[in-house]
N, CA, C and O atoms as CSV, one atom per row, in Angstrom:
chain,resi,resn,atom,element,x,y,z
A,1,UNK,N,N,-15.936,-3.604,-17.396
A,1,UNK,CA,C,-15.578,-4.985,-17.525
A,1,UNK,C,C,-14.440,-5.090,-18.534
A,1,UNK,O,O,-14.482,-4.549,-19.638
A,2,UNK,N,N,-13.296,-5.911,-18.031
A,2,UNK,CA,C,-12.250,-6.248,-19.339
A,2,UNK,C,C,-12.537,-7.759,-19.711
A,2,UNK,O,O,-12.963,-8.628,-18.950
A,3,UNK,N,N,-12.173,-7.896,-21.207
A,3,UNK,CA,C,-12.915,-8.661,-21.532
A,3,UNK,C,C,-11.410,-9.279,-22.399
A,3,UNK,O,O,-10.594,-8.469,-22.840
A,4,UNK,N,N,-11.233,-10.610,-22.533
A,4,UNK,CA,C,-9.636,-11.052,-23.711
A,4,UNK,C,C,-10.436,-11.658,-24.825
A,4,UNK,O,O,-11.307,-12.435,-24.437
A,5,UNK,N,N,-10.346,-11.491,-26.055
A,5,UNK,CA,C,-10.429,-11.965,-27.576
A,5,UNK,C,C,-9.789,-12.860,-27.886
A,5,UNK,O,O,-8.998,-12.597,-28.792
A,6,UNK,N,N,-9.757,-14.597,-27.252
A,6,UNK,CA,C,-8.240,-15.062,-27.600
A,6,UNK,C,C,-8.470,-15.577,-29.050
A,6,UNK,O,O,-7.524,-16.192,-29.542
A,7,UNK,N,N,-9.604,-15.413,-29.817
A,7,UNK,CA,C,-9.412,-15.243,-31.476
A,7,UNK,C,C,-10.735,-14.322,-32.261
A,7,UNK,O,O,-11.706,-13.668,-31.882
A,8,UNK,N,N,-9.956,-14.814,-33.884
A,8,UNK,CA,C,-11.011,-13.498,-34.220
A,8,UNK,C,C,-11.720,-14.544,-35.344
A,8,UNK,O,O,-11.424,-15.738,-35.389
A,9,UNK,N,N,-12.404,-14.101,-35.969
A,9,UNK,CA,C,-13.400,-14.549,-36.804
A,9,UNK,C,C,-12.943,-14.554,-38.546
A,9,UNK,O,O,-12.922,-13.358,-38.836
A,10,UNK,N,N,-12.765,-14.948,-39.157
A,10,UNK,CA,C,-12.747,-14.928,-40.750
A,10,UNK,C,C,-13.546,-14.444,-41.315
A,10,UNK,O,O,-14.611,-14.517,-40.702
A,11,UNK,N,N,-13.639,-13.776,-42.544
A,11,UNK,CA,C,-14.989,-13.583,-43.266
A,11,UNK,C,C,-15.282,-14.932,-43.734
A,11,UNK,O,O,-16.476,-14.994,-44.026
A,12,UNK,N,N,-14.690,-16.014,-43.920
A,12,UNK,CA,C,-15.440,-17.149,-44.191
A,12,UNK,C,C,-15.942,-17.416,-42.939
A,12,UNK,O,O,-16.703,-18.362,-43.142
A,13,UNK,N,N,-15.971,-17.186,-41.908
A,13,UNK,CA,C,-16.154,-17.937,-40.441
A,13,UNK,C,C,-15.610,-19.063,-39.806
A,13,UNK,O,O,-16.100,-19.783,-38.936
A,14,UNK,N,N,-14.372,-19.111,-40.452
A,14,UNK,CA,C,-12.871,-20.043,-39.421
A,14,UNK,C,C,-12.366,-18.516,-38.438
A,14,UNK,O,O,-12.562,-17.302,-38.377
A,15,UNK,N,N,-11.579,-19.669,-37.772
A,15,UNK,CA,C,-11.375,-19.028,-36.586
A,15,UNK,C,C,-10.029,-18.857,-36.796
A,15,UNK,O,O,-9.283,-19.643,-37.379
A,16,UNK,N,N,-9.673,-17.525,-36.170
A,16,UNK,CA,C,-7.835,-17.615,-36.270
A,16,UNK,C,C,-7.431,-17.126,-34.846
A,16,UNK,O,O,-8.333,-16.418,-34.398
A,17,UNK,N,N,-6.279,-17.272,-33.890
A,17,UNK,CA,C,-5.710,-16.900,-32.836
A,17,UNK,C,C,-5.309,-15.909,-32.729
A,17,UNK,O,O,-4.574,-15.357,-33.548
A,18,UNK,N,N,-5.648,-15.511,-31.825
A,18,UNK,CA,C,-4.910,-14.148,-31.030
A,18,UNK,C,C,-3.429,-14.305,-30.637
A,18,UNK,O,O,-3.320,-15.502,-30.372
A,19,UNK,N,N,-2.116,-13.653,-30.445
A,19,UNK,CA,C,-1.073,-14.085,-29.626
A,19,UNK,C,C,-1.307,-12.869,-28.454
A,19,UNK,O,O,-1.892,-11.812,-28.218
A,20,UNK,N,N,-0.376,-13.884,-27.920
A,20,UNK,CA,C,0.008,-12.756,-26.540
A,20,UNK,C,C,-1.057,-12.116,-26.002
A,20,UNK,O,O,-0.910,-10.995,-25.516
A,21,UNK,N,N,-2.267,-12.742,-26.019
A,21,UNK,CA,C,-3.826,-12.133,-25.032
A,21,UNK,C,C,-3.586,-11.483,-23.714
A,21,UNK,O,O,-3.736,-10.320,-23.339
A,22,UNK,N,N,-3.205,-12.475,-23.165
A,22,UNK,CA,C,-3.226,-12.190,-21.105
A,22,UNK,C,C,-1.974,-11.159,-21.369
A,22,UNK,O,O,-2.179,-10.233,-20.584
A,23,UNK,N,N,-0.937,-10.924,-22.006
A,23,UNK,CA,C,0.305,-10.079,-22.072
A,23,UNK,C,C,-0.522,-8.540,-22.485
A,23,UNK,O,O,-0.614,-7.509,-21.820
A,24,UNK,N,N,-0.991,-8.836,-23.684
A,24,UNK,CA,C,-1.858,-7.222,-23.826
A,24,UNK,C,C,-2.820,-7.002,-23.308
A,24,UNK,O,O,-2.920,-5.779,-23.209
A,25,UNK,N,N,-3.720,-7.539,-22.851
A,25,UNK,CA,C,-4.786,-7.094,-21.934
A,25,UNK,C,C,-3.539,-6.642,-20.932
A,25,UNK,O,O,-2.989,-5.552,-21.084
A,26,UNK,N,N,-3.200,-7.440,-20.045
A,26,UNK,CA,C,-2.164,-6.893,-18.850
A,26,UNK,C,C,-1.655,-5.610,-19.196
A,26,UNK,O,O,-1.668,-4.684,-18.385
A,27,UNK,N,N,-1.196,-5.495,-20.385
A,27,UNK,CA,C,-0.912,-4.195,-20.660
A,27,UNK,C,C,-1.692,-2.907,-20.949
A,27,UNK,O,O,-1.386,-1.717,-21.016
A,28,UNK,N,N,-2.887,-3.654,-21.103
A,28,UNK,CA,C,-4.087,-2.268,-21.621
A,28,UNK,C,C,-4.775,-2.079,-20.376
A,28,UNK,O,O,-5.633,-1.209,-20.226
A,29,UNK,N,N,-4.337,-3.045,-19.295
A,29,UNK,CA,C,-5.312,-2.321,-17.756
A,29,UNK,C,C,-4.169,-1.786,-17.822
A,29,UNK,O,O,-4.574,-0.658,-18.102
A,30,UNK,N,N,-3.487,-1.719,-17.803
A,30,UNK,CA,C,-2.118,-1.066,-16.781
A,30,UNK,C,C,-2.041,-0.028,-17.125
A,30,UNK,O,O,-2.028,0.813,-16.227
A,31,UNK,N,N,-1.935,0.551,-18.801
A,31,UNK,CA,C,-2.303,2.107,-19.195
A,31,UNK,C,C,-3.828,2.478,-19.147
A,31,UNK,O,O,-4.143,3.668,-19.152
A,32,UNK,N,N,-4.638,1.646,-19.107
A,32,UNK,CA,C,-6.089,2.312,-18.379
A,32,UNK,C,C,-5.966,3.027,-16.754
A,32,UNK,O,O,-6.592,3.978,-16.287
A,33,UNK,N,N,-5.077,2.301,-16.230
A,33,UNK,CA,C,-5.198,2.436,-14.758
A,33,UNK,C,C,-4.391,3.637,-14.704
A,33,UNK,O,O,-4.856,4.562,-14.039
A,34,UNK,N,N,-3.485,3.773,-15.165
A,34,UNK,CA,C,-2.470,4.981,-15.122
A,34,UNK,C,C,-3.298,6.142,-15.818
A,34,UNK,O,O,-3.221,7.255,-15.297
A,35,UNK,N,N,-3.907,6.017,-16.696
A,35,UNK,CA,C,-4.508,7.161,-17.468
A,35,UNK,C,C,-5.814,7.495,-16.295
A,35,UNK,O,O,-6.184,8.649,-16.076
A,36,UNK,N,N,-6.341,6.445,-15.698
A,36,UNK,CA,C,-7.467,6.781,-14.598
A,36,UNK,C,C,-6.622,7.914,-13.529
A,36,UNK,O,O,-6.858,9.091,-13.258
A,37,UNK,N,N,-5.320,6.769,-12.983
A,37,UNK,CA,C,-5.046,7.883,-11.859
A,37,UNK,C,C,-4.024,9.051,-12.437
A,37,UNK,O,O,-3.247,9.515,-11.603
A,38,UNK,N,N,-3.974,9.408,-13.366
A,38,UNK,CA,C,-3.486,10.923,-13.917
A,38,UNK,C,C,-4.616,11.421,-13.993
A,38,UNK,O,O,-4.615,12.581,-13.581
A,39,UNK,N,N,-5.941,10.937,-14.460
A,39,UNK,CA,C,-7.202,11.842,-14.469
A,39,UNK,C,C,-7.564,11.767,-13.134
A,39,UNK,O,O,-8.786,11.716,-12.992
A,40,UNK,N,N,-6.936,11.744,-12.125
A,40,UNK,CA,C,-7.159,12.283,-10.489
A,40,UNK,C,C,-8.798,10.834,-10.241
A,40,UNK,O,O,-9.875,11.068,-9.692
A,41,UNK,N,N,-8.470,9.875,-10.696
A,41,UNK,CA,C,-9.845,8.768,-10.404
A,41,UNK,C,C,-9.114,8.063,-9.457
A,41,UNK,O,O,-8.058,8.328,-8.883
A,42,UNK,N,N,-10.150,6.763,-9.380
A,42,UNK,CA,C,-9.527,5.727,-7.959
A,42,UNK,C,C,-10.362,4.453,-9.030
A,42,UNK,O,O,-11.159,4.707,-9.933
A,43,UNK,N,N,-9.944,3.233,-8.643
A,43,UNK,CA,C,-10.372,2.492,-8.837
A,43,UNK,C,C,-10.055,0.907,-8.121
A,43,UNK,O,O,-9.130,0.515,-7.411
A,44,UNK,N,N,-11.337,0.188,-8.693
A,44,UNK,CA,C,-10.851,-1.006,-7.525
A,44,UNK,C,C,-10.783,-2.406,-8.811
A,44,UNK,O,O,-11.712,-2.568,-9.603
A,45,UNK,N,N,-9.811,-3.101,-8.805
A,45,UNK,CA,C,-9.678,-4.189,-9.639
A,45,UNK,C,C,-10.395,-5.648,-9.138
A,45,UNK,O,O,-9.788,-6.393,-8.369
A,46,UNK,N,N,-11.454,-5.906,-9.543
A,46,UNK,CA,C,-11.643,-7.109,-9.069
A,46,UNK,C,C,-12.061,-8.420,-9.853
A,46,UNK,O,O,-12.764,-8.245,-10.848
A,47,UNK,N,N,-11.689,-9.778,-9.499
A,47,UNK,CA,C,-11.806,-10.436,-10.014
A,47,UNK,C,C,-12.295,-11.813,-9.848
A,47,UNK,O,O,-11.380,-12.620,-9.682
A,48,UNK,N,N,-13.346,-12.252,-9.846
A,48,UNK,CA,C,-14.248,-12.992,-8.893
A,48,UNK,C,C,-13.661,-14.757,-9.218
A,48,UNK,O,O,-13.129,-15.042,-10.291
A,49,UNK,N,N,-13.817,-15.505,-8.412
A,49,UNK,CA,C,-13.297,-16.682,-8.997
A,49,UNK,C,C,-14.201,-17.150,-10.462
A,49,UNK,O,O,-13.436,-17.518,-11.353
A,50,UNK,N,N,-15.377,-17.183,-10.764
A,50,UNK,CA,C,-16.129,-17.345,-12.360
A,50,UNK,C,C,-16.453,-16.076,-12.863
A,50,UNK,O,O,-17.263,-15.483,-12.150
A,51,UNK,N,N,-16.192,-15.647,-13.569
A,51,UNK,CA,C,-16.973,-14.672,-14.373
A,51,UNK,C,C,-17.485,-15.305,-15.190
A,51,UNK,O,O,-17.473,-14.496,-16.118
A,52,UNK,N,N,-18.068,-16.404,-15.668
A,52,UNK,CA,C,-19.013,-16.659,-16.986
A,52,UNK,C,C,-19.866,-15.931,-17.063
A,52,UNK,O,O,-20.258,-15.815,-18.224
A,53,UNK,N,N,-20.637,-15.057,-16.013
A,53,UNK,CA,C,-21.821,-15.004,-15.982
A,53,UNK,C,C,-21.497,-13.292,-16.729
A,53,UNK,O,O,-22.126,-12.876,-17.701
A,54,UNK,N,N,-21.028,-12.956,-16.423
A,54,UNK,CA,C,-20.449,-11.309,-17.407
A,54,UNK,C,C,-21.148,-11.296,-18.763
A,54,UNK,O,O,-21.971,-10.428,-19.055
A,55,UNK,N,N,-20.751,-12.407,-19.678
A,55,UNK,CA,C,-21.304,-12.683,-20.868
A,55,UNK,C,C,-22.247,-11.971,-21.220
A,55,UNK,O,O,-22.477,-11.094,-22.053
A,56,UNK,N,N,-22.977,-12.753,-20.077
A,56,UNK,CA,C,-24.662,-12.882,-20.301
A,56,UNK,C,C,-24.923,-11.588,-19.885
A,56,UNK,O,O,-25.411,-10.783,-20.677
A,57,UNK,N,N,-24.598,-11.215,-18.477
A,57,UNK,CA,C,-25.027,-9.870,-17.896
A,57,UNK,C,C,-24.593,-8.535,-18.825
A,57,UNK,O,O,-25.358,-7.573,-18.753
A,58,UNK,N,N,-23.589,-8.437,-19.562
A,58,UNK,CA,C,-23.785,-7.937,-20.332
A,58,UNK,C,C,-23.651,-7.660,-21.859
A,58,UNK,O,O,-23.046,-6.891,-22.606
A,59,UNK,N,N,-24.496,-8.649,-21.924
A,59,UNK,CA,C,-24.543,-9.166,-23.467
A,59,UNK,C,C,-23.450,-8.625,-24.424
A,59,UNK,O,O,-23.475,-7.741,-25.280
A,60,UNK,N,N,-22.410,-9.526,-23.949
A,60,UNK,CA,C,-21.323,-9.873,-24.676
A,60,UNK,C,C,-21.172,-10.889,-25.064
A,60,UNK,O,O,-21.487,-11.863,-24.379
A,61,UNK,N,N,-20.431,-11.064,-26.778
A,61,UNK,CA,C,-20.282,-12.421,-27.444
A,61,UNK,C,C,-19.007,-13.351,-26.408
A,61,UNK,O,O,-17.991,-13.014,-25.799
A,62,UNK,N,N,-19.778,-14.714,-26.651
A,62,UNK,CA,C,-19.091,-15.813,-25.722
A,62,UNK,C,C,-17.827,-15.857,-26.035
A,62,UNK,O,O,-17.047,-16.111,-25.117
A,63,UNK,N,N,-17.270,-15.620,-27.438
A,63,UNK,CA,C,-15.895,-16.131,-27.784
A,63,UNK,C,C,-15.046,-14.864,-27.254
A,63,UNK,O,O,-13.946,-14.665,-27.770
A,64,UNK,N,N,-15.579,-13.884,-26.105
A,64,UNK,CA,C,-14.225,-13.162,-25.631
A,64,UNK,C,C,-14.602,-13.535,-23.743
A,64,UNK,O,O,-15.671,-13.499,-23.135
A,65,UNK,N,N,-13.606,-13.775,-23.414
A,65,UNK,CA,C,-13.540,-14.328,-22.276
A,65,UNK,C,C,-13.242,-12.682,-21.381
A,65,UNK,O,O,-12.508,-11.728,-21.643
A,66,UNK,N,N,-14.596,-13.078,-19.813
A,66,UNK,CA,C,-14.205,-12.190,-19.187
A,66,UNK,C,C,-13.077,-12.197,-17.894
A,66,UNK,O,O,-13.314,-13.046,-17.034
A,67,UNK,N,N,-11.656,-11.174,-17.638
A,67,UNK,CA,C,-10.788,-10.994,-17.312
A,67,UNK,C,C,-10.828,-10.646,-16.275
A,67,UNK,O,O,-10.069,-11.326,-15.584
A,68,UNK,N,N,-11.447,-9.733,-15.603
A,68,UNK,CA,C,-11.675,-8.892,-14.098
A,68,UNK,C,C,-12.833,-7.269,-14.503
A,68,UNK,O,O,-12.725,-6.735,-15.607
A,69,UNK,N,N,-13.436,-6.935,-13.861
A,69,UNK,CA,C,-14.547,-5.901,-13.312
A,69,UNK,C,C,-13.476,-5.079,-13.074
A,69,UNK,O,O,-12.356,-5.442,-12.711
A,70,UNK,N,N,-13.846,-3.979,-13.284
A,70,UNK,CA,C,-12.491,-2.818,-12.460
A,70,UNK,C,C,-12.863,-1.343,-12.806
A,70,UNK,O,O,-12.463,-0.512,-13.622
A,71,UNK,N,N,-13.849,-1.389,-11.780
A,71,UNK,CA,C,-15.111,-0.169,-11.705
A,71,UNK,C,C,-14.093,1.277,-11.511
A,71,UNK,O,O,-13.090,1.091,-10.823
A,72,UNK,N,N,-14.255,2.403,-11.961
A,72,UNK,CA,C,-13.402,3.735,-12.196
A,72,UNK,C,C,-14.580,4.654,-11.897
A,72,UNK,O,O,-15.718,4.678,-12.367
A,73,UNK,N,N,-13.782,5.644,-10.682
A,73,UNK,CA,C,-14.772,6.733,-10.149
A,73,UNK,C,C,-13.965,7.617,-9.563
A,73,UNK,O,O,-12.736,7.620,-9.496
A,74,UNK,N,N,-14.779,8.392,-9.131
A,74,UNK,CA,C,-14.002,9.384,-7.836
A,74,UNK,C,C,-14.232,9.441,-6.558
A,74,UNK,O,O,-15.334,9.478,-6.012
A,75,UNK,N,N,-12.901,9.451,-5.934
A,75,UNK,CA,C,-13.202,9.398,-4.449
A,75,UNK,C,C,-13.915,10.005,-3.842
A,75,UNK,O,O,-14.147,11.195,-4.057
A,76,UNK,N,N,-14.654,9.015,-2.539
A,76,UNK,CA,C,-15.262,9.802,-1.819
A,76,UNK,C,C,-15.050,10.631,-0.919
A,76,UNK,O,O,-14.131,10.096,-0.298
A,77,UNK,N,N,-15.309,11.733,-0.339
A,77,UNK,CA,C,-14.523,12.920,0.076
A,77,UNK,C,C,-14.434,12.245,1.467
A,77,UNK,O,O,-13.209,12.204,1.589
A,78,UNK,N,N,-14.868,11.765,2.442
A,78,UNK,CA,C,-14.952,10.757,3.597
A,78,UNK,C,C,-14.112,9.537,3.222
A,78,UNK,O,O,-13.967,8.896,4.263
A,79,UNK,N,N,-13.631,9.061,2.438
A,79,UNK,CA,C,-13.153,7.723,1.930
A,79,UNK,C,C,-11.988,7.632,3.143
A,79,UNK,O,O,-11.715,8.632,3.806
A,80,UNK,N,N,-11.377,6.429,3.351
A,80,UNK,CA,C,-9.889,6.531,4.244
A,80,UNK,C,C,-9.448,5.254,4.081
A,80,UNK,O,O,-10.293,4.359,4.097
A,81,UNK,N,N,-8.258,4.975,3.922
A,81,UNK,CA,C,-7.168,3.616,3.765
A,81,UNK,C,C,-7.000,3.162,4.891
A,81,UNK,O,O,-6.694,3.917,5.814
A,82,UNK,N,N,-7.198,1.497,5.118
A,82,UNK,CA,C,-7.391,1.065,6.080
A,82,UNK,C,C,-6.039,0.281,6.661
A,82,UNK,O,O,-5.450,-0.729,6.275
A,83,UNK,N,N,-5.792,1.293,7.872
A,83,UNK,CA,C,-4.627,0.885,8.413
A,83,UNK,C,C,-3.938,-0.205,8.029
A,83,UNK,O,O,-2.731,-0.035,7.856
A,84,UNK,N,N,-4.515,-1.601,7.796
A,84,UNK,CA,C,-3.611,-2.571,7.618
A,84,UNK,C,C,-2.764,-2.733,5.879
A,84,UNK,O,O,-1.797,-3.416,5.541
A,85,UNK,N,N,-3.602,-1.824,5.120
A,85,UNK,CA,C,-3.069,-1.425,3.754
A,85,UNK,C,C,-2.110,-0.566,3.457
A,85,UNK,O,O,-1.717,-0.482,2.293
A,86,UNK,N,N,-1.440,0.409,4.714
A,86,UNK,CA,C,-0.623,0.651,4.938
A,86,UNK,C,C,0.542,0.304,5.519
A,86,UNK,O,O,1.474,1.096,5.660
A,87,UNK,N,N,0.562,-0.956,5.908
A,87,UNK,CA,C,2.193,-1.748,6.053
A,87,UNK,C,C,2.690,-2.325,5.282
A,87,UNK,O,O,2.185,-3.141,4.511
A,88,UNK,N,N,3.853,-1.963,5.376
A,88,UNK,CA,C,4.165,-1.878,3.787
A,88,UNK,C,C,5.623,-2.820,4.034
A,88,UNK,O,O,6.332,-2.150,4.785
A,89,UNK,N,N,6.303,-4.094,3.681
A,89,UNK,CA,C,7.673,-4.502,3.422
A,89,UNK,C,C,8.277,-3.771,2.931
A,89,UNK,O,O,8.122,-3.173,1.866
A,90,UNK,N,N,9.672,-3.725,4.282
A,90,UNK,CA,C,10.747,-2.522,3.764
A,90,UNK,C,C,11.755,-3.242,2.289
A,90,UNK,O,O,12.184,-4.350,1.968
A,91,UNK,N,N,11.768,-1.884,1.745
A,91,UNK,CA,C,12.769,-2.266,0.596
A,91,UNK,C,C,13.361,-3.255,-0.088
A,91,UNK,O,O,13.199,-3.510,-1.281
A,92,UNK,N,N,14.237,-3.960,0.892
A,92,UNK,CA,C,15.254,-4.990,0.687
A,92,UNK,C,C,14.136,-6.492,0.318
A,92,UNK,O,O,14.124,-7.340,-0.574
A,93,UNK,N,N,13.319,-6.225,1.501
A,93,UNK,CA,C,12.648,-7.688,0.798
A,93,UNK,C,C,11.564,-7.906,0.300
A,93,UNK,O,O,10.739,-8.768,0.605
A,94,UNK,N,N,11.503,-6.539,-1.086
A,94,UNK,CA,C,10.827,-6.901,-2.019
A,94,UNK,C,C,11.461,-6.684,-2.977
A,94,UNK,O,O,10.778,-6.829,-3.991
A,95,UNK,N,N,12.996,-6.247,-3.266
A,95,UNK,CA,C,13.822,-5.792,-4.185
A,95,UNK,C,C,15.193,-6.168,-4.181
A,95,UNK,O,O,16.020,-5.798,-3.348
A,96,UNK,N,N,15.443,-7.096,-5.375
A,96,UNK,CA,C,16.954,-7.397,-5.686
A,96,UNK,C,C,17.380,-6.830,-6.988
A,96,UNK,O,O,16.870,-6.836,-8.109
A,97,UNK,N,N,18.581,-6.290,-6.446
A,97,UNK,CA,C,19.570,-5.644,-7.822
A,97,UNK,C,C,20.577,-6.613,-7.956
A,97,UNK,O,O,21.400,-6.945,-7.102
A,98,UNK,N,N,20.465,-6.972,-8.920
A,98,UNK,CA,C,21.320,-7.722,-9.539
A,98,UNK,C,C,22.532,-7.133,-10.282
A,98,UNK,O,O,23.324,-7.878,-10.860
């Protein structure tokens, strides 16, 4: 489970802000995911329309909000990509050089 901190706690117990949350999380799946598939893993990112319920399921504090599930394993030796995940838009119209 990824989870965002958008603040932290005081030792008095005021609250102070996080910056740039959704920017570093975004950035800490993205080198999780890369470090998964250099360690030869697979994984599936998912992200349900509510996660409140994460919290609870696994007793995590409320003040970090959950982000997406994004379970890491190894393939199954039978596994196969399903034809339609393989068409792919050619080049040009997903890419402008400016």
């Amino acid at each position: 489970m990824v989870f965002a901190q958008r603040y932290g706690l005081a030792p008095d117990g005021g609250r102070f802000k996080h910056c740039y949350v959704p920017e570093s999380v975004g950035i800490a799946v993205g080198v999780l995911i890369a470090a998964a598939h250099r360690a030869g893993l697979v994984w599936l990112e998912h992200t349900p329309n509510s996660m409140k319920f994460l919290n609870a399921a696994c007793k995590w504090p409320a003040k970090e909000e959950p982000v997406m599930i994004l379970p890491v394993g190894r393939l199954a030796a039978q596994a196969t990509v399903p034809a339609v995940a393989k068409i792919k838009k050619p080049l040009p119209e997903v890419l402008s050089v400016l």
